[in-house]
C-alpha positions in Angstrom: -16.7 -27.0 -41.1 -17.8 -23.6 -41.5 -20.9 -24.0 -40.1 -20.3 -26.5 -37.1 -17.7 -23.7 -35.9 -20.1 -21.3 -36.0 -22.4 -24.0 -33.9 -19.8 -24.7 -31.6 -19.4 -20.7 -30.3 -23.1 -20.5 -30.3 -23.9 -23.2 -28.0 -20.6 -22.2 -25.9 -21.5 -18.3 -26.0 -25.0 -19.0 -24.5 -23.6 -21.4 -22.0 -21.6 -19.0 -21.0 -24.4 -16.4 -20.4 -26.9 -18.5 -18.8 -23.9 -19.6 -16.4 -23.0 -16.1 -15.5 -26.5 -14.9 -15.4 -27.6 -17.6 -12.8 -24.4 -17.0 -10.8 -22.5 -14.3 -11.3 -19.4 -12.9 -9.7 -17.5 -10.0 -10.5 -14.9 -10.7 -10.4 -12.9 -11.1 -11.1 -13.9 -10.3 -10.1 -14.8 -7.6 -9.6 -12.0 -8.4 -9.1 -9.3 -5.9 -9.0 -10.5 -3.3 -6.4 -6.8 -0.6 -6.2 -7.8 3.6 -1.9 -8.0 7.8 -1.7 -7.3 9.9 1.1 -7.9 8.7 4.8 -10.4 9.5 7.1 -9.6 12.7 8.0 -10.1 14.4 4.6 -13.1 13.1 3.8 -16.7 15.3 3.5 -19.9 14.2 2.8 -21.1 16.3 -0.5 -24.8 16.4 -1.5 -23.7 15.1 -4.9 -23.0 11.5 -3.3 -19.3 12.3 -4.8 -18.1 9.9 -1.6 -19.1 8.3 1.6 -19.7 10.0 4.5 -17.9 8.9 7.4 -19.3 9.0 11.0 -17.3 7.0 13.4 -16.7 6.6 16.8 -14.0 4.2 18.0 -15.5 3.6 21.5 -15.9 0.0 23.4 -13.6 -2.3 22.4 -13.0 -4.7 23.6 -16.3 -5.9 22.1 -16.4 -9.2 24.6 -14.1 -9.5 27.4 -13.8 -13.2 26.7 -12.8 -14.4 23.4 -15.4 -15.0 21.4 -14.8 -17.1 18.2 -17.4 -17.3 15.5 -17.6 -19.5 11.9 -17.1 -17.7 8.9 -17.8 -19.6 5.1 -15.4 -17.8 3.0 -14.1 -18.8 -0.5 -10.9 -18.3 -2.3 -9.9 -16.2 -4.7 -8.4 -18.5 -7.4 -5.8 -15.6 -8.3 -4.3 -14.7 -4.9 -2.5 -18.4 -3.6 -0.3 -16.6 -0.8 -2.5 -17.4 1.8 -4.1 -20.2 3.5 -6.4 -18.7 6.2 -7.5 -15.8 6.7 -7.3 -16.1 10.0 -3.9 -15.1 9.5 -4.3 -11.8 7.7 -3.3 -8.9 9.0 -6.9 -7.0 9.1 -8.4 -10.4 10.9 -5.0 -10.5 13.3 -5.0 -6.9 14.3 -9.2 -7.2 14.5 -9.4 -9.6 17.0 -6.9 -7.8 19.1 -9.0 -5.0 18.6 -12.4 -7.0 19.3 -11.5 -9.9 21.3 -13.5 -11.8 18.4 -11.8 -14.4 16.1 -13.0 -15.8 13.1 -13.1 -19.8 12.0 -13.0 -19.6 8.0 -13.9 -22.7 6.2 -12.1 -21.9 2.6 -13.8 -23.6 -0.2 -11.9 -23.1 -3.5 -13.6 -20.7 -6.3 -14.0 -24.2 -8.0 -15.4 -25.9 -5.6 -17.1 -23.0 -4.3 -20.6 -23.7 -5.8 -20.7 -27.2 -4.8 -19.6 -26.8 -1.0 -22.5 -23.8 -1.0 -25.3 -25.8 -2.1 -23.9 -28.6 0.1 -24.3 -26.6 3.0 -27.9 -24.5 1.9 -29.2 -28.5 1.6 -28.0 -29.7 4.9 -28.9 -26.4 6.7 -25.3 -26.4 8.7 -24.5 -22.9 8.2 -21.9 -21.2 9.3 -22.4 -17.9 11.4 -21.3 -15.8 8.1 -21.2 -16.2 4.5 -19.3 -14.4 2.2 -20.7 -14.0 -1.8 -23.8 -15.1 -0.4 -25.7 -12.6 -2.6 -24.0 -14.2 -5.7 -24.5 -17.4 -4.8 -28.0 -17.8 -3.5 -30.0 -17.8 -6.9 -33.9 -17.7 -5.2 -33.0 -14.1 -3.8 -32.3 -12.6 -0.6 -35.3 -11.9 0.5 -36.4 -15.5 0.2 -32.8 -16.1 2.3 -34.7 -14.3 4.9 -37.8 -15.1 4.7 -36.7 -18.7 4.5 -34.8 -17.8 7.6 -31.3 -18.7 6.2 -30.0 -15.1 6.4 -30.7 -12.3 8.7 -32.5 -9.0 7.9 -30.1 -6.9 9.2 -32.1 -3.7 9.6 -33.7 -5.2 12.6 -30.1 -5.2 14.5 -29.0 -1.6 12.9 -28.6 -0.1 16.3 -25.4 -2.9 17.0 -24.1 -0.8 13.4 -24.0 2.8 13.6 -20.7 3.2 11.5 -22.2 0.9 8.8 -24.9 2.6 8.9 -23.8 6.2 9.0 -22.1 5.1 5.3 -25.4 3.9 3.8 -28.1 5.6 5.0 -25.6 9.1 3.7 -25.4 8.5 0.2 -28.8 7.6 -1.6 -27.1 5.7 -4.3 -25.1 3.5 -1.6 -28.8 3.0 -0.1 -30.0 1.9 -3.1 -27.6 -1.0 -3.5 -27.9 -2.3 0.2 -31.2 -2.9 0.5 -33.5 -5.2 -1.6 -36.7 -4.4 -3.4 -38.5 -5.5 0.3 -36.6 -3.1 2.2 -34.1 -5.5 3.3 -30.3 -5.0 4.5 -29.2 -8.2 3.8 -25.8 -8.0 3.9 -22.3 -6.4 4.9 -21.7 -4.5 1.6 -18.0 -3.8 -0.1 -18.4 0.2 -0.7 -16.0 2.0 -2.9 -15.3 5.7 -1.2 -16.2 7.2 -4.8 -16.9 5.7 -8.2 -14.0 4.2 -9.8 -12.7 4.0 -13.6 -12.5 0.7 -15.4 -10.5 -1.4 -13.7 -10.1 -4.1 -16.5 -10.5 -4.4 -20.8 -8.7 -4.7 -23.8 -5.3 -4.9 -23.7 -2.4 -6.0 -26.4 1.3 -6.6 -26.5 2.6 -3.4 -27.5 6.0 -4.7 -28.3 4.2 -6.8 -31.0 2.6 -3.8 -32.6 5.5 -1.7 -32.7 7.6 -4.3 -34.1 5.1 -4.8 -37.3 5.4 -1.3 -37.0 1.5 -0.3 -36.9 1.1 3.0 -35.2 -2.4 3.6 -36.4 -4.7 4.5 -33.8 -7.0 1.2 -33.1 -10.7 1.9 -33.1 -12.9 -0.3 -35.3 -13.2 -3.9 -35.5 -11.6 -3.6 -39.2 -8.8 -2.3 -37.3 -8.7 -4.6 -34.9 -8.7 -7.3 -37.4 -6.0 -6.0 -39.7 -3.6 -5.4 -36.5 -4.3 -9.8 -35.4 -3.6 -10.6 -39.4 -0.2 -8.7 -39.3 0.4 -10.2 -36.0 -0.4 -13.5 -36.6 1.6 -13.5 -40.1 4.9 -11.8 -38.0 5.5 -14.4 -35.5 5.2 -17.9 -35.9 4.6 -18.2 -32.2 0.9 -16.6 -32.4 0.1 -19.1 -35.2 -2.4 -20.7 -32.9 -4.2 -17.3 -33.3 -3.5 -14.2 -31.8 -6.6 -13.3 -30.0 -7.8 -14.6 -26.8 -11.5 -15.2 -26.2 -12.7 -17.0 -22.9 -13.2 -20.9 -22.8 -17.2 -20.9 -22.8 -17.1 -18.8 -26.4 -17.5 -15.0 -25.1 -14.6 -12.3 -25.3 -15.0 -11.3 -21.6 -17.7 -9.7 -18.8 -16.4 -6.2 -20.0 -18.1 -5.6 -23.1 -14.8 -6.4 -25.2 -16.0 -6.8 -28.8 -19.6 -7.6 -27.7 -20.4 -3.6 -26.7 -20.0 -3.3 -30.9 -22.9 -4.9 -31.4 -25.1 -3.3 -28.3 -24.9 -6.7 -26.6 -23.0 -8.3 -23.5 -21.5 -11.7 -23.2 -21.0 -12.6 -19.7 -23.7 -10.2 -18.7 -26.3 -11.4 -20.8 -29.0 -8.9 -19.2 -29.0 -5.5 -20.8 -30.7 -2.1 -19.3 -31.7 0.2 -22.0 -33.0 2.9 -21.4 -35.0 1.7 -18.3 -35.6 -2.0 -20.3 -34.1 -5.1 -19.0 -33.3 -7.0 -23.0 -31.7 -10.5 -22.7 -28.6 -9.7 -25.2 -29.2 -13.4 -27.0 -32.3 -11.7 -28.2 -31.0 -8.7 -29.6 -30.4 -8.5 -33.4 -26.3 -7.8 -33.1 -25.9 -11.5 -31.2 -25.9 -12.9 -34.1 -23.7 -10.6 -36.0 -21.4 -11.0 -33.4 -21.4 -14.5 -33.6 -20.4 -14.3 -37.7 -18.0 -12.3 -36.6 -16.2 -14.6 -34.3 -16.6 -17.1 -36.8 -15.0 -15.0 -39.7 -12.4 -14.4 -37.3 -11.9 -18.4 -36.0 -11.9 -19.5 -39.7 -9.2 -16.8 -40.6 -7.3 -18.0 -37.5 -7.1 -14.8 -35.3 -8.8 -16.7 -32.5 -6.8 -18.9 -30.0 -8.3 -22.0 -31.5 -7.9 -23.9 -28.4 -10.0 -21.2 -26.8 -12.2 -23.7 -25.3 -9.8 -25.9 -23.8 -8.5 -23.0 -21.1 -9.2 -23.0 -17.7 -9.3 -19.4 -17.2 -12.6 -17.8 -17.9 -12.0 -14.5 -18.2 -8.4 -13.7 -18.5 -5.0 -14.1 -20.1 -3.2 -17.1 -18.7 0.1 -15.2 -17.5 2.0 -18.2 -19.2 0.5 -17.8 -22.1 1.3 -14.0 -22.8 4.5 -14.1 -21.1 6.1 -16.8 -23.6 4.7 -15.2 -26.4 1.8 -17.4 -27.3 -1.0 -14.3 -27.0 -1.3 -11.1 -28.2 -4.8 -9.4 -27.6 -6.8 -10.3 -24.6 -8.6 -8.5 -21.5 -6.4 -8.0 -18.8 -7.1 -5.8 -15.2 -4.5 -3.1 -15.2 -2.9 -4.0 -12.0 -1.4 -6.9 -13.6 0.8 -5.4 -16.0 3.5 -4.5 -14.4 4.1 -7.9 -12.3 2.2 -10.8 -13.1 2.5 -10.7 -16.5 6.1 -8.6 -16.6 8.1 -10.7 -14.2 7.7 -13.9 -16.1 8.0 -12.9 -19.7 10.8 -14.3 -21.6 11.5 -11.4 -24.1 12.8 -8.5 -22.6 11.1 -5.6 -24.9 7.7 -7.3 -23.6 5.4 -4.5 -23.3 1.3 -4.1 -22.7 -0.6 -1.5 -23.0 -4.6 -0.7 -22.9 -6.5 -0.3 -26.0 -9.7 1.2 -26.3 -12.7 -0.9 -26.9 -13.5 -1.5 -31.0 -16.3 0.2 -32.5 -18.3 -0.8 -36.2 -18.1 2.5 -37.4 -15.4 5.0 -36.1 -18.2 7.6 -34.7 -20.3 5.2 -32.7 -21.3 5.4 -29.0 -20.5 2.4 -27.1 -22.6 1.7 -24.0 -21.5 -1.6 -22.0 -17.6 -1.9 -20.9 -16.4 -3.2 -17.5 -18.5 -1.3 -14.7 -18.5 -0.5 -11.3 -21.1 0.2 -8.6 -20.7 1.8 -5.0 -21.5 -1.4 -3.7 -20.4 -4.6 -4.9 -22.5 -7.3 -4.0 -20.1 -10.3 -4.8 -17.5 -8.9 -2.6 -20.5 -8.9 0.0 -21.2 -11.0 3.6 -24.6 -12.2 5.1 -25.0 -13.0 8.8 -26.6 -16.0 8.9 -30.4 -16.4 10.6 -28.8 -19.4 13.0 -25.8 -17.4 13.9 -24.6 -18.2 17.3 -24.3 -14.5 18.3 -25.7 -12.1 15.6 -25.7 -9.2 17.6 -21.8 -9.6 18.1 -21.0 -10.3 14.4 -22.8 -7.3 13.9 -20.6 -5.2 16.3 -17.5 -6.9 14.5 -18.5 -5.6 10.8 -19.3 -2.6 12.2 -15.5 -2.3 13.4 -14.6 -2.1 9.6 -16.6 0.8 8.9 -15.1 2.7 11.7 -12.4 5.3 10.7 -9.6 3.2 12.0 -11.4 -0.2 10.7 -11.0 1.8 7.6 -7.1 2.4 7.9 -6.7 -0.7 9.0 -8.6 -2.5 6.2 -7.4 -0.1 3.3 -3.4 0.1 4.6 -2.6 -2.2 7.7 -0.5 -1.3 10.6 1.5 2.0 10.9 4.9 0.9 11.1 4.1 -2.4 8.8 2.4 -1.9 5.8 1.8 1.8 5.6 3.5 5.3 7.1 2.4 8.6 7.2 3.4 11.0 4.7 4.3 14.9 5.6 0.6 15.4 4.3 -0.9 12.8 7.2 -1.6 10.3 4.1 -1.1 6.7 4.4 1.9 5.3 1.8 2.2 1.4 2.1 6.1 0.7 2.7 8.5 -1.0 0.8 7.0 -4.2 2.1 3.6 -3.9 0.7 5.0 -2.3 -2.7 7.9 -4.2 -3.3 6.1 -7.8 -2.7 7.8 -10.4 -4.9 4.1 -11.8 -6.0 2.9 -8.4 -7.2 0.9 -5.5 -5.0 -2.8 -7.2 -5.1 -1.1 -10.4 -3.2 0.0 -8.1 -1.0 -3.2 -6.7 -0.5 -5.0 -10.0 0.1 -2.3 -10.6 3.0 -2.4 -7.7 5.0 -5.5 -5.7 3.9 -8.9 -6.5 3.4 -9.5 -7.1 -0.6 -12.4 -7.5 -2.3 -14.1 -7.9 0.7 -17.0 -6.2 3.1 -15.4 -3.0 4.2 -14.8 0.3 2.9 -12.5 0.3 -0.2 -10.2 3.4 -0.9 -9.7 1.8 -4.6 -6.9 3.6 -5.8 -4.7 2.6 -2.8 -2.7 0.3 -5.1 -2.0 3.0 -8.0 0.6 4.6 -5.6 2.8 1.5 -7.0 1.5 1.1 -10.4 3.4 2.7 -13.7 2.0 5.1 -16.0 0.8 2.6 -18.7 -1.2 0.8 -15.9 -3.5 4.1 -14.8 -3.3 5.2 -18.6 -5.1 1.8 -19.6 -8.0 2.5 -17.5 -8.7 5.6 -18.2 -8.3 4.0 -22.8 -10.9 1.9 -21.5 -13.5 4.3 -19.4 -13.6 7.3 -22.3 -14.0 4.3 -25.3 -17.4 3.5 -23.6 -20.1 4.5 -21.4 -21.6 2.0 -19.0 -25.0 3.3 -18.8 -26.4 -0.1 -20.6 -24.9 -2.6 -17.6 -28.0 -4.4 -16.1 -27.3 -3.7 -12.0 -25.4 -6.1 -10.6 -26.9 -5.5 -7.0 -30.6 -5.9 -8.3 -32.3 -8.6 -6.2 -35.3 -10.7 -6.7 -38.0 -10.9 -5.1 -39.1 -14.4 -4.2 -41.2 -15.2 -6.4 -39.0 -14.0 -9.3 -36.2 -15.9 -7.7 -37.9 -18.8 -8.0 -38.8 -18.1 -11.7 -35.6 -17.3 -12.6 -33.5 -20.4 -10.6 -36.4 -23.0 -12.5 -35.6 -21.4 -15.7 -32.1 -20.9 -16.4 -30.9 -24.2 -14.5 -33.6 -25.7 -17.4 -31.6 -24.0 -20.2 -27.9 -25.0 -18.5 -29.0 -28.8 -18.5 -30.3 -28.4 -22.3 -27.4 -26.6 -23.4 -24.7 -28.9 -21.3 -26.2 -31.9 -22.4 -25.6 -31.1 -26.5 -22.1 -30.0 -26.0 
């Protein structure tokens, strides 16, 4: 029994990282993405500190005649309060601006890969593509050479807020372009790096009431903390831990950075070498581990059978039925709050485990300037590139930016006696938390510039307190770069490959 367990979270741990290595999205992506001080107070700095802003809000109308254009855009599986986009604020108040509207075809983020290749087969693109970048295994600069996306750079002039941002800060550059000097895209840039946004989180409730106020740091802690959980309430006897459903603990480096290896992000840089973490000699410590713990019952043994990925199920938590799982901080104080059923219910960020107390963990959850699976690509057939250039280029403008970060004055945001944007009661006070807000009457995880810590002016204590348990337990400086691209003939190499070892793998589940 032993020893099919052990099989079982093999084959479903490299599942998992072939899957996420062939198409990965942040997700969750990258998901959580919270803004700093307008326009107005911000300063280029030669330490690339934040984005340089260089605007000028002059001829708009862009058309005189409305002008629509197609737009392939999926869901977000987390955010349900919207249908169209169309209807979102920062698209409303755009086309006002423009006099160009947007027709989104909304695959959902399950059917998202299959209504992609669909239309990359059939050639009936739309005029933009959202997670293109994420999607499109073969590379970008086979997209453009293939004449399925545009290279950008060739219609830079129709961009000059866009590409004021970039071309300002060398380590924005970087991310924007591919290895053949391509801008393939309309890039989601953060106005300065941001703390991690998601990790290791537990029902702090729990702990107090077993009364364990030792500080959590190795994975010996970790595991007496789940025994004395699981033992104090019969309603984590399925196992107090939660892993995801394909066998890993989570893209942040939960548990895996112990071992100097990543899960979801199979690919490792260290120290200037790409390492393929299945290789590494702590993958399969790691994978004793997990079985130690699954045979002792501190796993969720029905682990496999969820349909989230990544994170807690908010039902699950809420009625008691998990105790330790990765969570992004934004969700504490609604999503998972609202619905619980005991009233003490508590969570609270815990650092990252370690093997030995003193050790120096390198992968946790990371974030780059630019976030390529937030990203957009014009495509090579678009009915009017040079206008869908001049619209993007609206949302790098300084009052794209306000509008995209906070709404409309009056709305969703006021000025404070500082000339800062607050959102009002209406954005903070939503009944379905503030990051459903967001994705209603901002622009979230999307192209744009994001002022990331726009959401914290809502958010409690123990939610900016959890991200800051998680950035100081580990260092990032072993995440492979999520922006890297491939040239074609990698591309090609690497899509032949990896859909090889998904079909072997899937087949001997």
């Amino acid at each position: 029994m032993k020893n099919k367990a052990l099989a079982l979270l093999l084959v479903t741990i490299l599942i998992l990282s072939m899957a996420f290595g062939c198409n990965t999205t942040d997700d969750t992506t990258e998901s959580q993405t919270p803004p700093p001080p307008p326009p107005s107070e911000q300063n280029h700095v030669e330490d690339n500190s934040e984005v340089t802003l260089d605007s000028e809000d002059t001829g708009y109308p862009l058309v005189d005649t409305p002008v629509t254009l197609t737009c392939y855009w999926p869901f977000d599986f987390s955010y349900q309060d919207i249908v169209d986009y169309a209807d979102e604020q920062f698209f409303r108040e755009a086309a006002k601006k423009t006099n160009v509207y947007i027709d989104f075809s909304h695959p959902s983020s399950a059917s998202n890969k299959e209504a992609f290749n669909l239309m990359i087969v059939s050639q009936d693109y739309d005029d933009m593509i959202k997670g293109f970048y994420t999607n499109y295994t073969a590379g970008v600069d086979h997209a453009i050479e293939t004449e399925i996306i545009a290279a950008l750079q060739d219609y830079s002039e129709f961009m000059p807020n866009y590409m004021a941002i970039i071309n300002g800060n060398e380590a924005i550059k970087l991310l924007c372009y591919s290895d053949q000097g391509n801008l393939w895209g309309i890039q989601h840039i953060v106005d300065r790096p941001q703390t991690a946004w998601a990790g290791p989180t537990i029902r702090y409730d729990m702990l107090m009431e077993i009364g364990h106020t030792d500080p959590i740091i190795t994975l010996d802690d970790w595991e007496e903390v789940l025994t004395k959980l699981k033992d104090a309430f019969p309603s984590l006897s399925a196992g107090p831990l939660l892993i995801s459903n394909l066998g890993g603990t989570s893209s942040f480096g939960t548990l895996t950075s112990a071992y100097g290896i990543g899960a979801y992000n199979a690919f490792l840089n260290k120290d200037g070498t790409a390492v393929y973490s299945p290789l590494e000699p702590g993958y399969k410590d790691y994978l004793m581990k997990m079985n130690d713990w699954f045979e002792k019952g501190l796993i969720y043994n029905d682990f496999a059978g969820l349909t989230s990925a990544v994170l807690g199920p908010v039902d699950m938590v809420a009625n008691d039925k998990i105790a330790v799982f990765d969570a992004v901080y934004s969700w504490y104080d609604v999503d998972y709050t609202q619905p619980a059923i005991d009233e003490d219910f508590e969570l609270r960020g815990i650092p990252l485990p370690k093997l030995n107390e003193n050790d120096t963990l390198h992968i946790r959850q990371s974030n780059e300037w630019a976030r390529s699976a937030n990203s957009l690509s014009i495509s090579a057939t678009c009915s009017d590139l040079e206008l869908a250039c001049r619209f993007w280029d609206f949302a790098f403008s300084e009052e794209g930016i306000i509008l995209s970060n906070y709404g409309v004055e009056g709305v969703t945001f006021e000025y404070d006696e500082s000339g800062n944007p607050k959102y009002t009661d209406l954005v903070l006070d939503y009944p379905l938390g503030i990051s459903n807000a967001m994705s209603k009457y901002v622009l979230f995880n999307a192209p744009g510039v994001c002022y990331w810590d726009r959401e914290q002016q809502e958010l409690s204590e123990t939610c900016i307190e959890a991200t800051n348990i998680w950035t100081e337990s580990a260092l990032d400086d072993w995440i492979y770069p999520v922006d890297a691209t491939l040239t074609q003939e990698e591309g090609d190499e690497y899509a032949m490959v990896f859909t090889d070892v998904q079909t072997w793998l899937t087949a001997r589940m």
